[in-house]
Structure formats: C-alpha cells, structure tokens
LOMARMAR-611221 format. One record per residue (C-alpha): residue in one letter; x, y, z negated; residue number from 1. Coordinates in nm, 4 decimals, padded with zeros to 6 digits, always signed. Example, Ala and Ser with C-alpha at 12.3 -4.5 7.8 and 13.67 -1.06 7.14 Angstrom:
<sites>
@type=A | xx=+01.2300 | yy=-00.4500 | zz=-00.7800 | seq=1 $
@type=S | xx=+01.3670 | yy=-00.1060 | zz=-00.7140 | seq=2 $
</sites>
This chain:
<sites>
@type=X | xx=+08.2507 | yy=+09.5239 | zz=-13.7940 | seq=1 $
@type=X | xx=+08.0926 | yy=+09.6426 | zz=-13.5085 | seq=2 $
@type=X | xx=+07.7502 | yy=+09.4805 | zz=-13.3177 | seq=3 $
@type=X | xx=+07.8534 | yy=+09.3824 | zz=-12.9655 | seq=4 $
@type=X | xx=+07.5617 | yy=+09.3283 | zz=-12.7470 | seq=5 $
@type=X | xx=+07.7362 | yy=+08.9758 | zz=-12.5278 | seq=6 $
@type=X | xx=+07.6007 | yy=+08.8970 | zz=-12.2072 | seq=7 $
@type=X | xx=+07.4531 | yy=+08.5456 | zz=-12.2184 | seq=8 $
@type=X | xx=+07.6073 | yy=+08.5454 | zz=-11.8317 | seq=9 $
@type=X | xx=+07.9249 | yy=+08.5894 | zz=-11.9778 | seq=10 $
@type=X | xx=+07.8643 | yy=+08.2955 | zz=-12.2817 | seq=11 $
@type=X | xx=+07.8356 | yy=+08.0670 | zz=-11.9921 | seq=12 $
@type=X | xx=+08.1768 | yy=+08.1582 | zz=-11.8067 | seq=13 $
@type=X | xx=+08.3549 | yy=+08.1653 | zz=-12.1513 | seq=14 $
@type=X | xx=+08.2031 | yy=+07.7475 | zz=-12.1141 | seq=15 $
@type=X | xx=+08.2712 | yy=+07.7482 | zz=-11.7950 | seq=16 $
@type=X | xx=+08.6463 | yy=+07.8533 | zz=-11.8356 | seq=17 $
@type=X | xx=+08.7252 | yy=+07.6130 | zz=-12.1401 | seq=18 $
@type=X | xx=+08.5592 | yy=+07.3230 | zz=-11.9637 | seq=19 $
@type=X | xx=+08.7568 | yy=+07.3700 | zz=-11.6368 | seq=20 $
@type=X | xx=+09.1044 | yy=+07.4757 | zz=-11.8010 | seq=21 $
@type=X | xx=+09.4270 | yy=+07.2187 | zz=-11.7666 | seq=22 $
@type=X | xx=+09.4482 | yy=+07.2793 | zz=-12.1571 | seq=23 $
@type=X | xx=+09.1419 | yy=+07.3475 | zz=-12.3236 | seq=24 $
@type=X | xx=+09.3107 | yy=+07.3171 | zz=-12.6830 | seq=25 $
@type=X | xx=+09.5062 | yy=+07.6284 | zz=-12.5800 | seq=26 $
@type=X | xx=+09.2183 | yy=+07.8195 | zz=-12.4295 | seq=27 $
@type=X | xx=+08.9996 | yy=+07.7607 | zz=-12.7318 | seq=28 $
@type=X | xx=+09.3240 | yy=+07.9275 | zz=-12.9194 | seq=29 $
@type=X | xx=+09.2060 | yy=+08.3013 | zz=-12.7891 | seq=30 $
@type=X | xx=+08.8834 | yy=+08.2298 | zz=-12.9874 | seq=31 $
@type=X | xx=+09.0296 | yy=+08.1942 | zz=-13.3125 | seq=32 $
@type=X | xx=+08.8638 | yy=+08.4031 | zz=-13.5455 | seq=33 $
@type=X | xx=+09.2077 | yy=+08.6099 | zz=-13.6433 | seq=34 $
@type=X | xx=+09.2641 | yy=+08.6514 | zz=-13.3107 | seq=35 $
@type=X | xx=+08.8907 | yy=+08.7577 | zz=-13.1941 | seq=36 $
@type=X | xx=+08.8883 | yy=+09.0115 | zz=-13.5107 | seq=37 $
@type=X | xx=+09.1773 | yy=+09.1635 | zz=-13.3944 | seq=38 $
@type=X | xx=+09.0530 | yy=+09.2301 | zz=-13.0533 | seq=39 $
@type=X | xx=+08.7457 | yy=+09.3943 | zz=-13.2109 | seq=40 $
@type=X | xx=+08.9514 | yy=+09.5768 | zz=-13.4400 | seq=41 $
@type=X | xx=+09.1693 | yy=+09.7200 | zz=-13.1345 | seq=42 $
@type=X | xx=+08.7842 | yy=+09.8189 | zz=-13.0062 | seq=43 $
@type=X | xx=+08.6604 | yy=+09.9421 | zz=-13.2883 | seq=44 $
@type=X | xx=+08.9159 | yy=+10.1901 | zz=-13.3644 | seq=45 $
@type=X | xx=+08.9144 | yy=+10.3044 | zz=-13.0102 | seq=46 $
@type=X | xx=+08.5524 | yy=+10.4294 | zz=-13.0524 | seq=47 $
@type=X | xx=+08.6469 | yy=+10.6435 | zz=-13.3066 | seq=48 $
@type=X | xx=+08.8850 | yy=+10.8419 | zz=-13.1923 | seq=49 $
@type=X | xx=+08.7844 | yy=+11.1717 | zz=-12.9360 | seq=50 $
@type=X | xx=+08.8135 | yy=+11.1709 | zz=-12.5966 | seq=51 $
@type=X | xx=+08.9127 | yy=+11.4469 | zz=-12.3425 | seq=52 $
@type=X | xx=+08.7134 | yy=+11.3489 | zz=-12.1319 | seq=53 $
@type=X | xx=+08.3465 | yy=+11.1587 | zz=-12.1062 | seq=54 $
@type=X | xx=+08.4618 | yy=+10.9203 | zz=-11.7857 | seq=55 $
@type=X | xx=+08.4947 | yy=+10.5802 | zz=-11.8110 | seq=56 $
@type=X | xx=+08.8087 | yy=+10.4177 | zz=-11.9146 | seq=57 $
@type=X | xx=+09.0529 | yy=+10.2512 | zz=-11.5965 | seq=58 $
@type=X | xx=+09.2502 | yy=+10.0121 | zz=-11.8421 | seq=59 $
@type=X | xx=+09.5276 | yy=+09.8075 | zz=-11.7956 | seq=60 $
@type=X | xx=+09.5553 | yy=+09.4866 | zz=-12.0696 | seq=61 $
@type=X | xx=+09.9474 | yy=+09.3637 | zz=-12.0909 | seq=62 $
@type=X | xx=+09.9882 | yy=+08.9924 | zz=-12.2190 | seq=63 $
@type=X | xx=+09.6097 | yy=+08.9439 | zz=-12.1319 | seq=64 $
@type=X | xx=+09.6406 | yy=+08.6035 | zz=-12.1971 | seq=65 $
@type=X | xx=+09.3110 | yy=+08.4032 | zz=-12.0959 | seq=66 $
@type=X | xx=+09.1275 | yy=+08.7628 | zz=-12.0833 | seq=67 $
@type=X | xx=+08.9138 | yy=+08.7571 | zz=-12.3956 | seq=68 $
@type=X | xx=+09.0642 | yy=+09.1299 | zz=-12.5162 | seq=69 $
@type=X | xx=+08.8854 | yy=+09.2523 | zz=-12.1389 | seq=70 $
@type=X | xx=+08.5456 | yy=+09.0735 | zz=-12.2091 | seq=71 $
@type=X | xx=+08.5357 | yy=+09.2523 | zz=-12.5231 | seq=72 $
@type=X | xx=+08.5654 | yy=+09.6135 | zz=-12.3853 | seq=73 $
@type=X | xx=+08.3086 | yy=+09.4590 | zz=-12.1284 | seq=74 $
@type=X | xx=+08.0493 | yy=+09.3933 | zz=-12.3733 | seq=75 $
@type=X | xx=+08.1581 | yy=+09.6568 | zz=-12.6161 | seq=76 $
@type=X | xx=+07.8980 | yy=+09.9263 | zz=-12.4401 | seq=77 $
@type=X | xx=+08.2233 | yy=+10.1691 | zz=-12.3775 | seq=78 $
@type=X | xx=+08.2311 | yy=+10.2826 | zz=-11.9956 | seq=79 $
@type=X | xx=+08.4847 | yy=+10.0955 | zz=-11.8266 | seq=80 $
@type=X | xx=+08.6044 | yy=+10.1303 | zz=-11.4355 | seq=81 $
@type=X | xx=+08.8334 | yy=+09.8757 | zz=-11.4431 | seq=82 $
@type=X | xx=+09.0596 | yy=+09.6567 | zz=-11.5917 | seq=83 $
@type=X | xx=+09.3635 | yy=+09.4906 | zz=-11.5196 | seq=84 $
@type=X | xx=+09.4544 | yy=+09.1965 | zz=-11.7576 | seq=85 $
@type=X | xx=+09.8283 | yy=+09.0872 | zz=-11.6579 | seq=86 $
@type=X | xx=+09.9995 | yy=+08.7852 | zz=-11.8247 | seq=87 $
@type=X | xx=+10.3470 | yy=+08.6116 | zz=-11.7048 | seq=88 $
@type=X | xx=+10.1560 | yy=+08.2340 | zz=-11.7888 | seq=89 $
@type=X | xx=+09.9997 | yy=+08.1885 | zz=-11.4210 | seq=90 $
@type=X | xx=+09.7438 | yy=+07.9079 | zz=-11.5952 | seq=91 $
@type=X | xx=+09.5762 | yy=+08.2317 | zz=-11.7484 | seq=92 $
@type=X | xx=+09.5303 | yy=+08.3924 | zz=-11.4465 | seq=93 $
@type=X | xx=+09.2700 | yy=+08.1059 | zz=-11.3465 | seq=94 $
@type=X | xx=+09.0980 | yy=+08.1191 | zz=-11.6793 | seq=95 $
@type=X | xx=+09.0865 | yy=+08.4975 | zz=-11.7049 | seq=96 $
@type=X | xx=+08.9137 | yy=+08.5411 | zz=-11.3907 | seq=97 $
@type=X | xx=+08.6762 | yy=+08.2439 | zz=-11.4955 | seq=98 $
@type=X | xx=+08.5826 | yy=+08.4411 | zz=-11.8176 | seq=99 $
@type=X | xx=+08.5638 | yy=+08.7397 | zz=-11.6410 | seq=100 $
@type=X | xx=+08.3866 | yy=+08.6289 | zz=-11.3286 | seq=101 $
@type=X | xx=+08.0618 | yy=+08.8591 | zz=-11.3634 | seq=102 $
@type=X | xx=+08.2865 | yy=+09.1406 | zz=-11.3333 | seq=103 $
@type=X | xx=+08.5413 | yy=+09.0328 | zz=-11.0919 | seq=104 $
@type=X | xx=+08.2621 | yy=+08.9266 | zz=-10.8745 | seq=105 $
@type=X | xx=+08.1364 | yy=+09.3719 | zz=-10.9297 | seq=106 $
@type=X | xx=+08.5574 | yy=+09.4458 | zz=-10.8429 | seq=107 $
@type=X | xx=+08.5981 | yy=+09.5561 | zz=-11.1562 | seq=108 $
@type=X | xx=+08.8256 | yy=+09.3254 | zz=-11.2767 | seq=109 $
@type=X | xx=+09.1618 | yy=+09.1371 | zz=-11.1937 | seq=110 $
@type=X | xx=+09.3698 | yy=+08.9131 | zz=-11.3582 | seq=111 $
@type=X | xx=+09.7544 | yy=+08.8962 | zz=-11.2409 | seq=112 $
@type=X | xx=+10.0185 | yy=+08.6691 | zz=-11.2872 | seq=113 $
@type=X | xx=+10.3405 | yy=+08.8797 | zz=-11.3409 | seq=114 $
@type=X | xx=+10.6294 | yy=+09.0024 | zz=-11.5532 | seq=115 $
@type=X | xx=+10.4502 | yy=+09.3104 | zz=-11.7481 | seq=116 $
@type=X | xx=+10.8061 | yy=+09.5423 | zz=-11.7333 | seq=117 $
@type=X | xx=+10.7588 | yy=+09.4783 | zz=-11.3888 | seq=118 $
@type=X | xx=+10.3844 | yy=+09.5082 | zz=-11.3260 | seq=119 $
@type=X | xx=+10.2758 | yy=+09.8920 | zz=-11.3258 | seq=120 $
@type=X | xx=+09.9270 | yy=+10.0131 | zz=-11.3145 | seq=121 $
@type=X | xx=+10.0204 | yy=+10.3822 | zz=-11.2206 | seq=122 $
@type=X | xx=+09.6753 | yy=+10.5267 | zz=-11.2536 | seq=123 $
@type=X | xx=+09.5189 | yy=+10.3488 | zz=-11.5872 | seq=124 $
@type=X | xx=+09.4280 | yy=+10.6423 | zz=-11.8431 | seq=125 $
@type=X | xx=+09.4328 | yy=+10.3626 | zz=-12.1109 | seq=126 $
@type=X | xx=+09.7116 | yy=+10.0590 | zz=-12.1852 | seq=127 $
@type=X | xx=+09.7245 | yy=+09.7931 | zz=-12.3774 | seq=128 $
@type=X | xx=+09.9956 | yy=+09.5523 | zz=-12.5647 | seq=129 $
@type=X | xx=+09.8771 | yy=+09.3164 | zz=-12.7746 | seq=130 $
@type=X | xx=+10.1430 | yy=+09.0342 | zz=-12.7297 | seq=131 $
@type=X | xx=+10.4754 | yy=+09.2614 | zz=-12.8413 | seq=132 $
@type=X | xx=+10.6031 | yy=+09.0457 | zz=-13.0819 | seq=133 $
@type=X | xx=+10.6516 | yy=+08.8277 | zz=-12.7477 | seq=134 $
@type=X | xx=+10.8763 | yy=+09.0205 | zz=-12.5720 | seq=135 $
@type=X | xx=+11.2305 | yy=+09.1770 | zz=-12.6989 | seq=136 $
@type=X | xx=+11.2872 | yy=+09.5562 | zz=-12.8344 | seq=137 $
@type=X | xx=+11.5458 | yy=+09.5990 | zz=-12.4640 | seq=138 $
@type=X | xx=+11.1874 | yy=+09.4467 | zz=-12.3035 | seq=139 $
@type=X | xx=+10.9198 | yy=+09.6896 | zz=-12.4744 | seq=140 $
@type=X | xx=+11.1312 | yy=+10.0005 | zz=-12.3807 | seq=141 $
@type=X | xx=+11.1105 | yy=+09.8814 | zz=-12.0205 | seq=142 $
@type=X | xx=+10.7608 | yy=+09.8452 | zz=-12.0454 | seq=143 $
@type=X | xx=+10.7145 | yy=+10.1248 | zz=-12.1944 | seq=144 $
@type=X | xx=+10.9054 | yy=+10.3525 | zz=-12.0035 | seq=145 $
@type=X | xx=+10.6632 | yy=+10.2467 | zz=-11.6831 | seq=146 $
@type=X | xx=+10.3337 | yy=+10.3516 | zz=-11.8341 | seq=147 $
@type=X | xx=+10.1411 | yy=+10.6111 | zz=-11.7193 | seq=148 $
@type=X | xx=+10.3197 | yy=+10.9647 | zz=-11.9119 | seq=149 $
@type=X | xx=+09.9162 | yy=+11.0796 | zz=-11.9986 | seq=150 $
@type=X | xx=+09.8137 | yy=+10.7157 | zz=-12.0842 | seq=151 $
@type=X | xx=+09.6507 | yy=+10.6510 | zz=-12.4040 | seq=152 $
@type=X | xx=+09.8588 | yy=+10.2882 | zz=-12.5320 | seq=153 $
@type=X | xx=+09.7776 | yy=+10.0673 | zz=-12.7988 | seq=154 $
@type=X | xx=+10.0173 | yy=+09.8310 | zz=-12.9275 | seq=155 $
@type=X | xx=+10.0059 | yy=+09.5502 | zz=-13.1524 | seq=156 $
@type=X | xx=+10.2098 | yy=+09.3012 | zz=-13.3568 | seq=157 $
@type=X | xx=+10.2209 | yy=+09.0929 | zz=-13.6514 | seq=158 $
@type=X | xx=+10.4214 | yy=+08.9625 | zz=-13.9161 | seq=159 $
@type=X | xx=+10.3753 | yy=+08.5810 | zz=-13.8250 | seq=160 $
@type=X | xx=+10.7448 | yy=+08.5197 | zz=-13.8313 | seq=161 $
@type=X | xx=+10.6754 | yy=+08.1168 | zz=-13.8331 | seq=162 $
@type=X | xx=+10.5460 | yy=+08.0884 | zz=-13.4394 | seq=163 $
@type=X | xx=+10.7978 | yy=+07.9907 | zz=-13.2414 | seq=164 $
@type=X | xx=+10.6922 | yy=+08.2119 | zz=-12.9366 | seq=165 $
@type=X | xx=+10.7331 | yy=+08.5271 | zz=-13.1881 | seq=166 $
@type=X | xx=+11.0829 | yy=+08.6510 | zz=-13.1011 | seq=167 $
@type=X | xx=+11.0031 | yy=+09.0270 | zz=-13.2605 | seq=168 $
@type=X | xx=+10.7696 | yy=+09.0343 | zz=-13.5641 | seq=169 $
@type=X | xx=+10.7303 | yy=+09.3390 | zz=-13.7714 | seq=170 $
@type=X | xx=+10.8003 | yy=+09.3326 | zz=-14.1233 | seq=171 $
@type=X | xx=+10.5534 | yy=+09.5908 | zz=-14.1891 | seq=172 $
@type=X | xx=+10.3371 | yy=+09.8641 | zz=-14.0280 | seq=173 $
@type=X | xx=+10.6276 | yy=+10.0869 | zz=-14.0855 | seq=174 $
@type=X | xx=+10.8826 | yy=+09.9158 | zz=-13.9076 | seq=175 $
@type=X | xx=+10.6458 | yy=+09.8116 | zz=-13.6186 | seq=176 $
@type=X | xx=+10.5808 | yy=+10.2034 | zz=-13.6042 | seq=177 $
@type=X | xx=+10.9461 | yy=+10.2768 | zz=-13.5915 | seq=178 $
@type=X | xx=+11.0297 | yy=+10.0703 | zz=-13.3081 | seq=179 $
@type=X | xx=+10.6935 | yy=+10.1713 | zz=-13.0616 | seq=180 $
@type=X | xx=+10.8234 | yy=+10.5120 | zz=-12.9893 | seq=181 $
@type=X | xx=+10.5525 | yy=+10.6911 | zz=-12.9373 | seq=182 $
@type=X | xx=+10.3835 | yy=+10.9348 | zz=-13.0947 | seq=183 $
@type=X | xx=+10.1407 | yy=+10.7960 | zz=-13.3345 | seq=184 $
@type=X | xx=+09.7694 | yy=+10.9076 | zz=-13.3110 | seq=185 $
@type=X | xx=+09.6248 | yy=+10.6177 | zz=-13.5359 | seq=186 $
@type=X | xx=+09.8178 | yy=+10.3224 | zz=-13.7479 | seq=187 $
@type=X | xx=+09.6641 | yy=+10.0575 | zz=-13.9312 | seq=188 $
@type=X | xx=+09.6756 | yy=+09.6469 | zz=-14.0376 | seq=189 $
@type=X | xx=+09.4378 | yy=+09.3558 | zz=-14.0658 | seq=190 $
@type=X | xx=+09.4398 | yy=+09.0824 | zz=-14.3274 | seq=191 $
@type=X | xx=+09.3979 | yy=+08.7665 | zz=-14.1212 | seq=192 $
@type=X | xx=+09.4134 | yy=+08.4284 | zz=-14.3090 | seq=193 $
@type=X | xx=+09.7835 | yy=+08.3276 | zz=-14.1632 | seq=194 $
@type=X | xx=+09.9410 | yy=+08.6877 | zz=-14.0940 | seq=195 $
@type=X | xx=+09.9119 | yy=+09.1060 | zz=-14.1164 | seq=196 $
@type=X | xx=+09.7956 | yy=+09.2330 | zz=-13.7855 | seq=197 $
@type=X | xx=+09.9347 | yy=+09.5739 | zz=-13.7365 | seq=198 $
@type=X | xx=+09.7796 | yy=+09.8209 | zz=-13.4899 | seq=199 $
@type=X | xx=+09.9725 | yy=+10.1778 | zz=-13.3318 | seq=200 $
@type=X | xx=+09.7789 | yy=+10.4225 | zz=-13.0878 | seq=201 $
@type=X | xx=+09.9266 | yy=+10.6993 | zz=-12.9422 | seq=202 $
@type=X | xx=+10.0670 | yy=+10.8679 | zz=-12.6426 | seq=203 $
@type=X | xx=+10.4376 | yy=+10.8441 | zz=-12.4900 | seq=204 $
@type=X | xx=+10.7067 | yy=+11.1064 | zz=-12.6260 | seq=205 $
</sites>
C-alpha cells in the first residue's frame, strides 16, 4: 500500500469535522478501515496507469460523502487543480468542506449538495463514482451519459448485498463490468473483512 505523506493541518480538520458534525457516529463511518483502503486502492491504481498529459488532474468526486476520497488525492502527492466532491446528503456538504478546509480556503475545493445525474462538471478530465451500488442501473446511465466524452471515470461497487442503502450490488467484478458501459482500461477487487470491493477505469464508449 502506498506511503501518503498527510498534512498534520489536515489531521486537525478531520478532528475538527467529527467533533462539530450533527452525527459523529456516521462521520467516523468514512474512516473505517474497508472503506479508507478502498479509497487508497482507487489512488493507487490511478498512479499506475499513463497519462496523456503531465497537468494536474481537475476531478470531480460523485457520492463524495463527508469528502475523505478528495483528502486522499490531496495528500496523495498527485497534481490536482481541483476537485468537486458532490453528495445528495446536504449534512456532508458541512463536513466535507470542514475536512477539506485547507484547500477550500486555496479555491481548490468545493463540496455541493445535489442530485449527481443532475450535477455536471463539464470540464473535469477525471470522474469519480464510488457510491454506485446507491443509485439504480436507469440512474447510472443518466449519470453517465453527462460526463465529460474525454473524461477518465472510475467506478466502484461492492457485493455487500446486506446494507439496506445498497439497492444495486454486483455479484462479481464481471457483472459490475457488464453494467458500467464503458470501455474498460483497468478492473480489479479488494478483500475487505465484510464485502468484495470491485474497481472499473475506463473511458465512455
């Protein structure tokens, strides 16, 4: 697993944003360690593949949740521009900016509280979806079908059919493949202790 380098700065507003937050049982659930391994997973893989170009990345995170996935890239030592963490729970708006707050304070980060088939970032060269076992197959393609056509997207599910928010689990990496539609560049899973993470990068059709 990678060595990420974390701002003691940032330490302090992850504190910060748990102490402050109107459910700080559910904030402390984006630390879990299955879901902080998949994040730098997501960012690990993304460092290996080539790039066509050397600029930083503009990115745009879709069910950002409380905004962990964007600290991450922040302290992963990978140029970033931008991001854009969007998630239709406005509490996470509050906390994302809190755990952000070194770089929204630089304006080079947002949090927004919105539907993400609605919410379009027309410009980001690199998308995320980490939440689409949240939303239905009818919902992904609408999502999908709004992202940038030269975007790089990476997409991620699971197979933890026994969480009642999960409304589209994968049964395997194969099936989560078959219903991304796009055209793969890298697939993979992760063991985690309660469920199989699986992972798709690629670019739209």
């Amino acid at each position: 697993m990678m060595f990420f380098n974390v701002s003691i700065d940032d330490v302090l507003f992850w504190m910060d944003a748990i102490r402050n937050s109107k459910d700080r049982d559910r904030v402390l659930e984006s630390f879990w360690k299955g879901q902080v391994q998949s994040k730098i997973w997501l960012i690990e893989q993304l460092r290996l593949l080539p790039r066509d170009t050397n600029s930083a990345y503009k990115i745009a995170i879709y069910g950002g949740w409380n905004g962990v996935l964007a600290n991450l890239f922040y302290n992963s030592g990978m140029g970033m521009r931008h991001i854009t963490s969007i998630d239709i729970d406005p509490d996470c708006e509050e906390v994302a900016s809190t755990i952000n707050k070194k770089h929204e304070m630089r304006g080079t980060f947002r949090a927004v509280t919105a539907d993400m088939c609605e919410y379009i970032v027309e410009d980001a060269d690199l998308v995320v979806n980490t939440s689409c076992e949240h939303i239905t197959q009818e919902q992904y393609d609408q999502w999908l079908s709004n992202q940038p056509k030269d975007a790089l997207i990476v997409l991620q599910s699971n197979d933890f059919f026994s969480c009642e928010e999960h409304i589209r689990c994968a049964e395997s990496l194969d099936d989560f493949e078959k219903t991304a539609n796009i055209k793969t560049i890298y697939k993979g899973e992760l063991e985690t202790l309660k469920y199989t993470r699986f992972m798709i990068i690629g670019k739209k059709q």
